[in-house]
C-alpha positions as CSV (number, residue, x, y, z in Angstrom):
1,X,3.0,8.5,5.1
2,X,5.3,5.8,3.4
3,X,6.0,2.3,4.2
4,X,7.4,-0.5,2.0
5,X,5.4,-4.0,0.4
6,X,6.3,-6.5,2.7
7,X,3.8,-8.9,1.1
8,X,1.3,-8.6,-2.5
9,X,-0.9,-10.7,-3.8
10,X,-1.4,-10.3,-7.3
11,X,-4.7,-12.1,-7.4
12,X,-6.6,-10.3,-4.4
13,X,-5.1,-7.4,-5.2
14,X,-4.2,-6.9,-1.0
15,X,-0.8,-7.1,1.0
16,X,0.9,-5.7,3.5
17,X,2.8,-2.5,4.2
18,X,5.9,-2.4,6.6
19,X,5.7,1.6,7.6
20,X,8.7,3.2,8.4
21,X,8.1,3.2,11.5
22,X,8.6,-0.4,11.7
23,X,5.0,-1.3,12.3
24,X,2.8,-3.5,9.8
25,X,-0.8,-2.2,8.2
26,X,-2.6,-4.3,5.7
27,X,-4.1,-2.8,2.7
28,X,-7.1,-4.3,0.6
29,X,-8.4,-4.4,-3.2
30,X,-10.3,-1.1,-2.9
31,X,-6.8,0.7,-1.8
32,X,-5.0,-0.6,-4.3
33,X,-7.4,0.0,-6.7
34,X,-7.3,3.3,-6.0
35,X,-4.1,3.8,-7.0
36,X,-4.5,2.8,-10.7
37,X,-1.1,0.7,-10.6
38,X,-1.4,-2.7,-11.9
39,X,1.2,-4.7,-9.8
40,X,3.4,-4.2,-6.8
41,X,6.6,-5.6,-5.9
42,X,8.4,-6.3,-2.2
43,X,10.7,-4.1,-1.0
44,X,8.7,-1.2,-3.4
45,X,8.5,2.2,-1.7
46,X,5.0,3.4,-1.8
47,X,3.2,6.4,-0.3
48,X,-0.4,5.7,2.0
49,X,-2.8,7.6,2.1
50,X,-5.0,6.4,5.2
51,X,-8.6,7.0,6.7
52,X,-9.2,8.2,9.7
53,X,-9.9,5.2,11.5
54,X,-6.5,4.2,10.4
55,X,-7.3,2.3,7.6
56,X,-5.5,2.5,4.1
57,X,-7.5,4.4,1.7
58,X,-5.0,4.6,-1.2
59,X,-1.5,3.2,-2.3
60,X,1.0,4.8,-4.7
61,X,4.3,5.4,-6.3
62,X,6.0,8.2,-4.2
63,X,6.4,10.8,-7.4
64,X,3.8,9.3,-9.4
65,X,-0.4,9.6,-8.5
């Protein structure tokens, strides 16, 4: 799945994702730590990788991780 940062903060590491779709999901910390990227910018295509429940398990670059 993909989506685009619609918000990031860089000090609890959590934000939001507008999916393509046009509906929101909020990632925390433990997704984006996941992903081993040190920053995030708006507008930044990502891909998501979720849970089950729904819930975002991981955040990358789309081409990278």
């Amino acid at each position: 799945m993909q989506g685009t940062i619609a918000t990031f903060d860089p000090d609890s590491r959590s934000g939001t994702l507008l999916l393509d779709n046009g509906s929101e999901l909020a990632f925390d910390s433990v997704a984006f730590g996941r992903s081993g990227l040190r920053l995030l910018r708006l507008g930044q295509r990502v891909d998501i990788e979720t849970e089950p429940a729904g819930t975002v398990r991981r955040v990358t670059i789309p081409g990278i991780g």
